[in-house]
C-alpha positions in Angstrom: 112.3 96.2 39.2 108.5 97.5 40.0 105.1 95.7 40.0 104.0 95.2 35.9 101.7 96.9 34.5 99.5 94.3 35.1 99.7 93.6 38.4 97.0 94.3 41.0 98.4 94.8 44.3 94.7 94.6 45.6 95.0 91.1 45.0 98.1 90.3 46.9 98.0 89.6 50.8 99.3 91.9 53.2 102.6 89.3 53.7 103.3 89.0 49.8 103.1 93.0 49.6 105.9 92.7 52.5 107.6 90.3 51.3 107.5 91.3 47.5 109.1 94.8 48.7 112.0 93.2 50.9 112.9 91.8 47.8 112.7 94.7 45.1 112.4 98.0 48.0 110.0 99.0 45.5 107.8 101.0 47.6 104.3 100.9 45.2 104.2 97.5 47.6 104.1 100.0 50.8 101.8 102.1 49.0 99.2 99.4 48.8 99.3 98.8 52.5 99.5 102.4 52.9 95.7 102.7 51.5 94.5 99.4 53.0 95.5 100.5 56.4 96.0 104.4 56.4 92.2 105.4 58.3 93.0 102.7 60.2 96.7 104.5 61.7 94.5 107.8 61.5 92.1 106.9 64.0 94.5 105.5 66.8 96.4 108.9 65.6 93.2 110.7 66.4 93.2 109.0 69.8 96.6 110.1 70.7 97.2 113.7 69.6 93.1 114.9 69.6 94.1 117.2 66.7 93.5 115.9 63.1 96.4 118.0 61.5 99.0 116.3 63.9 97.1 113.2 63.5 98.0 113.1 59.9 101.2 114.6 60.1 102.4 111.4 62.1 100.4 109.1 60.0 102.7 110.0 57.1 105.9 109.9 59.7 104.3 106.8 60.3 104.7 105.5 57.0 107.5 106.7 56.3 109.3 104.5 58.9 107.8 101.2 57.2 110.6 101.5 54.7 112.9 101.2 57.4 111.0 98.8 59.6 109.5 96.3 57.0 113.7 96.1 56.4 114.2 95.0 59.6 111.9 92.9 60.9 110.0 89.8 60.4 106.4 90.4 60.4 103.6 87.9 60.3 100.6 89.6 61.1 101.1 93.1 59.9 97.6 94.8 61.1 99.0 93.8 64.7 102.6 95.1 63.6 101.2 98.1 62.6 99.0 99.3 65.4 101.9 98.1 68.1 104.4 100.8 65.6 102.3 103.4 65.6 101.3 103.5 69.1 104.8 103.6 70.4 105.5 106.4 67.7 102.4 108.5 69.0 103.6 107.7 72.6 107.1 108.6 72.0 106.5 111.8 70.1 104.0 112.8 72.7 106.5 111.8 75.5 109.5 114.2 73.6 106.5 117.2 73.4 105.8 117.4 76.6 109.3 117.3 77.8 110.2 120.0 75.5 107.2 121.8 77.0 107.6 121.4 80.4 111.5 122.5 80.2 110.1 126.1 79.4 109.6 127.5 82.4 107.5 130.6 82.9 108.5 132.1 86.3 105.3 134.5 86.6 103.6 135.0 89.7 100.0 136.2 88.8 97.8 133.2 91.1 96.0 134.2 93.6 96.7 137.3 95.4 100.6 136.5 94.9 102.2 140.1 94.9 106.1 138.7 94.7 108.6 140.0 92.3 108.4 138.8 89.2 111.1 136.5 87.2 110.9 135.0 83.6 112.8 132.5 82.6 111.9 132.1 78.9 112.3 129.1 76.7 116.1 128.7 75.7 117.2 128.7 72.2 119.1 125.2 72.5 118.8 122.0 74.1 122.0 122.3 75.7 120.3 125.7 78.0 117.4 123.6 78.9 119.7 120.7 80.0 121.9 123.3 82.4 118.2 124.9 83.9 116.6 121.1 84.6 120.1 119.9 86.2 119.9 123.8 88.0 117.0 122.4 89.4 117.7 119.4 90.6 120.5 120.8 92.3 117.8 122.4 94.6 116.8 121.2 98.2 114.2 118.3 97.9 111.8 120.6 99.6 112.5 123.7 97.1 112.8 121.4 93.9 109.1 119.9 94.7 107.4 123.6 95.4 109.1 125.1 92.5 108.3 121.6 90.1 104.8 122.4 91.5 104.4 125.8 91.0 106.5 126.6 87.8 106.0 123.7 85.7 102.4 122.1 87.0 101.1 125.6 87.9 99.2 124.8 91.0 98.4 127.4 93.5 100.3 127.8 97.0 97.0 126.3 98.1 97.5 123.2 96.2 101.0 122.6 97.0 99.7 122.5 100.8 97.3 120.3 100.3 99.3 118.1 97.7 102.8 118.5 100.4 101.7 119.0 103.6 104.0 121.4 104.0 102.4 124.7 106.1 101.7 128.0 103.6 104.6 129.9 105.2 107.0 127.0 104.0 105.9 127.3 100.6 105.9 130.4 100.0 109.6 130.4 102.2 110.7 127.1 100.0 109.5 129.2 96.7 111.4 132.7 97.2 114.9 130.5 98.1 114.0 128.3 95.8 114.2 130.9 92.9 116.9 133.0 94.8 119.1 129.1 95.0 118.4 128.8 91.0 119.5 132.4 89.9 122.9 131.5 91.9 123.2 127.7 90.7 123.0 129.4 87.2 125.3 132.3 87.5 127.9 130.2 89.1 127.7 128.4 86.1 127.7 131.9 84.3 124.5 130.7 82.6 122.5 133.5 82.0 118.3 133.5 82.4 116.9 134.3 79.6 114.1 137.4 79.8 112.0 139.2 78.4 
């Protein structure tokens, strides 16, 4: 059974609204802390994703959790609660982006003055291909592994790769081409195939 009529949520604290929905799940209860502390959640959204779409796409993901949440846990100061949630959900989203994004690797040699053949290894269609290529890579020499990490998925010049691993040009550019040679044969023995263009 809902609020009455006659009700104003305005007038309730922030624990009777909690508490009020643990004990009806009527969600017009969220709702009320949804306005209180919505621009609130936007801003540190803001903060986190610098893009004001995403910002309030997770705001709403946000609140759509505290059905879940308020369910579960005992909460006694719920502006505190609510900032600690929606940090961890910015940083975990974030954290599963950016893997996603740095699974795709772009083999495309265009730095520099870099005349080597060129090899694409687009994004896969399933999570289960880009599984296979990170555990392809691993499976790499430490010193091939850290030059192709370096060059493939953090983009930095043969230049930087010196300078950031000490290693002389002529490694690099020998750790890069067995590198990639090492990877096309790690994946074909696994009769993976690398997905091009």
């Amino acid at each position: 059974m809902g609020p009455s009529q006659r009700e104003n949520l305005s007038l309730l604290t922030d624990l009777d609204l909690i508490s009020r929905y643990k004990a009806t799940l009527d969600k017009n209860y969220v709702g009320e802390l949804f306005k209180r502390y919505s621009h609130l959640v936007l801003g540190l959204c803001i903060n986190y994703y610098k893009d004001k779409d995403d910002a309030k796409d997770a705001l709403l993901q946000i609140f759509e959790k505290l059905f879940d949440e308020l369910q579960k846990h005992k909460v006694e100061n719920f502006k505190n609660w609510l900032c600690f949630v929606s940090r961890n959900h910015c940083i975990s989203a974030l954290r599963k982006q950016k893997t996603e994004t740095s699974r795709m690797l772009d083999y495309n040699y265009t730095t520099e003055k870099q005349t080597e053949p060129e090899l694409r290894i687009e994004k896969p269609d399933k999570e289960d291909e880009y599984n296979k290529l990170e555990e392809a890579i691993q499976a790499l020499s430490s010193e091939q592994r850290i030059c192709v990490e370096l060059f493939y998925l953090k983009e930095k010049s043969y230049n930087e790769i010196v300078a950031a691993t000490r290693f002389s040009l002529k490694q690099v550019k020998s750790f890069l081409q067995n590198g990639k040679r090492n990877l096309k044969i790690i994946l074909t023995q696994k009769n993976e195939r690398i997905p091009a263009k």
